[in-house]
C-alpha positions in Angstrom: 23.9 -45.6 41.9 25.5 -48.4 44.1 28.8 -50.5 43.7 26.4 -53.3 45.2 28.5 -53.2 48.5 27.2 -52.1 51.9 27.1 -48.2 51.2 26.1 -46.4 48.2 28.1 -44.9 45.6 28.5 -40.8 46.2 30.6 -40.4 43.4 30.1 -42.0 39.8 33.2 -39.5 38.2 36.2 -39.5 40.0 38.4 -37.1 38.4 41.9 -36.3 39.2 44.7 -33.7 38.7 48.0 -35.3 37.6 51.5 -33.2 38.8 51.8 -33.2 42.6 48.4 -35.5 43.5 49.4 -38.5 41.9 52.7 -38.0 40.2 55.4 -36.9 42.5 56.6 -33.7 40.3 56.5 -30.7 41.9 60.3 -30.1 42.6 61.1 -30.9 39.4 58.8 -29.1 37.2 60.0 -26.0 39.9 63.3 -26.5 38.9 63.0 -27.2 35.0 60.9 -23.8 35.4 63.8 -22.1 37.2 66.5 -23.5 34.9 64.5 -22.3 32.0 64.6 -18.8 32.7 68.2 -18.7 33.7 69.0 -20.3 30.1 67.1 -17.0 28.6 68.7 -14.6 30.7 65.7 -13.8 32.7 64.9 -14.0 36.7 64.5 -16.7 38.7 61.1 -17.4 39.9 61.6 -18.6 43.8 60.1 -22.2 44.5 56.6 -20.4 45.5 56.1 -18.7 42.5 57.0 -21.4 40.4 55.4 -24.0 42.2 52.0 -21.7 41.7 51.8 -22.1 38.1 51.4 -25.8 38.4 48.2 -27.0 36.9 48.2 -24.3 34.3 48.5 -24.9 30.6 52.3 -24.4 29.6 52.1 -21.4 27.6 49.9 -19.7 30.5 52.4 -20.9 33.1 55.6 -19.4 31.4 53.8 -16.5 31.0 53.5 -15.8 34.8 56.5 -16.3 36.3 58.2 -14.2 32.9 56.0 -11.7 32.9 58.7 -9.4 31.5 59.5 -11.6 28.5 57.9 -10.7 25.1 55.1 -13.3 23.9 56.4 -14.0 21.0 59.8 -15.7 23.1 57.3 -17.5 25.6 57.6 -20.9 22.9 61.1 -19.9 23.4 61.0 -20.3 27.2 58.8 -23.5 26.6 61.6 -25.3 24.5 63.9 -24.8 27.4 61.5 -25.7 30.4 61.3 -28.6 28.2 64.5 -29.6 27.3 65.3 -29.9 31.1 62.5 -32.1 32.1 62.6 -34.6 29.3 66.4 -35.1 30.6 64.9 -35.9 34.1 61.3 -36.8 33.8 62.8 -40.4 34.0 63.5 -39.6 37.8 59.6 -39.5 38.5 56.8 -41.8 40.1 53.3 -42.2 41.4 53.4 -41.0 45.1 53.5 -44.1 47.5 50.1 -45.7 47.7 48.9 -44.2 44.6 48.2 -47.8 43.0 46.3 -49.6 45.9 44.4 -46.2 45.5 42.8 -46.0 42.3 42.2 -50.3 42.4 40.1 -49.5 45.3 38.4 -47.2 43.2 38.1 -49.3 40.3 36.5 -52.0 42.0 33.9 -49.9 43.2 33.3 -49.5 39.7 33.7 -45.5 39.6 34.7 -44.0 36.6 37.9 -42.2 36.9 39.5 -39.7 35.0 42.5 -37.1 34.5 42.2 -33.3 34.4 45.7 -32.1 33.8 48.0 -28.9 32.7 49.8 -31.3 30.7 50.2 -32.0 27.2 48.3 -34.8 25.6 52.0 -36.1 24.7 53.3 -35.5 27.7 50.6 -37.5 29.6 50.3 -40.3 27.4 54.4 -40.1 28.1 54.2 -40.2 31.7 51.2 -42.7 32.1 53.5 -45.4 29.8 56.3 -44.8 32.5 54.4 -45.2 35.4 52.3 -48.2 33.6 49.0 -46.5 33.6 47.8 -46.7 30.1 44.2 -48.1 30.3 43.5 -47.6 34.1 42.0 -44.1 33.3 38.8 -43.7 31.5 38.9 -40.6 30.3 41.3 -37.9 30.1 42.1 -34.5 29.2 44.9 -31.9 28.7 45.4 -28.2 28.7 46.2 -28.3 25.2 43.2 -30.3 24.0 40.5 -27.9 25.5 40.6 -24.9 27.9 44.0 -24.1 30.7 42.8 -24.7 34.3 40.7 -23.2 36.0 38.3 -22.8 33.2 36.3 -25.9 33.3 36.2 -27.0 30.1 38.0 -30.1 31.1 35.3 -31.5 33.7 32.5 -30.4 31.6 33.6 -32.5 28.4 34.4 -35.4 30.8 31.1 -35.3 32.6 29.3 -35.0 29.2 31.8 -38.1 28.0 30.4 -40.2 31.1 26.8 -39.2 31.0 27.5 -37.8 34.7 26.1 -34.5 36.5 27.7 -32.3 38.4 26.8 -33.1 42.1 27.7 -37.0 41.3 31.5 -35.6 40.2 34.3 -35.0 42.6 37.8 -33.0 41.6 40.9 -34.3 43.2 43.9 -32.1 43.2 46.7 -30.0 44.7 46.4 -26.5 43.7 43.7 -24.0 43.8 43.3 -24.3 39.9 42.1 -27.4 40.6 39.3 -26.4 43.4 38.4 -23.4 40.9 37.8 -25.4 38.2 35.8 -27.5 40.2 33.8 -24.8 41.3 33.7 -23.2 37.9 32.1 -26.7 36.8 29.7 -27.1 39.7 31.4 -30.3 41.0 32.7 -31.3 44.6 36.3 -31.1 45.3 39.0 -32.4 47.7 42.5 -31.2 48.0 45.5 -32.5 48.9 48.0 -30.5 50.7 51.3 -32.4 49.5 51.6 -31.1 46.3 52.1 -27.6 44.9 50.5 -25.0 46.7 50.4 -24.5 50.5 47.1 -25.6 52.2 46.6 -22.2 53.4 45.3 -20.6 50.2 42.5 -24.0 50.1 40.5 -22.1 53.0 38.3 -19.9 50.4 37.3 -22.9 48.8 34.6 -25.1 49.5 36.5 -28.4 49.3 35.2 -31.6 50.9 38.0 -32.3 52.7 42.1 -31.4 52.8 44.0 -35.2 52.9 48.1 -34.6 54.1 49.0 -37.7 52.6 47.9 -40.2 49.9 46.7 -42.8 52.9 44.6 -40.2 54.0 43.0 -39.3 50.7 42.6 -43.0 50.0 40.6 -43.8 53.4 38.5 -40.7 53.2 37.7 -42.1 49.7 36.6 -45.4 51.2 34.3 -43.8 53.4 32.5 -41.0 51.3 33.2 -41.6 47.5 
């Protein structure tokens, strides 16, 4: 397929993680993590452990970094990881550039979706704040099909858009994004200014690393 332009469409699904690649919410979804287990009593994940759980569904998230706590108290745990971020979420926003970005895309006429850890509500919450209801053609949450990595989510989003593997391309900051992407046969890139160090990227076959969302955004010009 072709945009008509100059250079041929790689990509026809352009599919993107939410926390830490486009939304700027890694510290805080460390810290309502953190705050949640001191509220139970239990110990404080340090920011890398916390941060590594990022992409997960919540349940499967809580459950790591509280390994100790009994399952039946991990809803528990979730009611105060969420009580803390609702009381901040209001802080957040799109990372600089983030807009210009997926415009771009849109004009090329990809299709462009989320893959996200989130719950439906709490995407649909954080797309109104950010004013991104509409721009997304598809989207899915960890508690609507399977927790990262499994790849559930790309494989209901490819089947949504009529679009194979080798013509989709994964976008995200953690390794549960590049596995899912290689659990679903698709192409990935990372981005190294979210979640997890860039370090732990090098066992995956990702397309490219981008440092910044102006780098992700002109690699996108020149191979999507």
């Amino acid at each position: 397929m072709s945009d008509g332009g100059a250079r041929p469409r790689t990509y026809d699904l352009i599919v993107f993680d939410w926390d830490g690649t486009l939304y700027d919410s890694t510290a805080l979804i460390v810290g309502c993590i953190q705050a949640a287990c001191a509220d139970l009593g239990l110990s404080v994940p340090p920011r890398s452990e916390a941060a590594y759980v990022i992409g997960l569904g919540l349940h499967d998230a809580l459950a790591h970094v509280a390994p100790g706590l009994a399952p039946e108290r991990v809803p528990e745990l979730g009611r105060r990881y969420r009580h803390h971020y609702f009381q901040r979420q209001h802080e957040l926003s799109l990372f600089e550039g983030t807009l210009p970005l997926l415009e771009a895309l849109k004009a090329r006429n990809h299709w462009l979706a989320v893959a996200t850890g989130k719950s439906r509500q709490g995407l649909n919450e954080a797309l109104a704040h950010v004013e991104l209801r509409g721009v997304f053609d598809g989207t899915r949450t960890a508690d609507e099909t399977a927790s990262k990595p499994h790849p559930q989510m790309l494989q209901e989003l490819m089947a949504e858009f009529g679009v194979e593997p080798e013509r989709t391309l994964m976008i995200g900051d953690t390794t549960h994004d590049l596995q899912l992407a290689l659990n679903a046969g698709t192409h990935s890139v990372a981005v190294s200014y979210g979640a997890h160090e860039p370090s732990t990227f090098a066992q995956y076959p990702t397309r490219h690393v981008a440092h910044s969302m102006q780098e992700l955004s002109d690699w996108l010009q020149r191979h999507a």
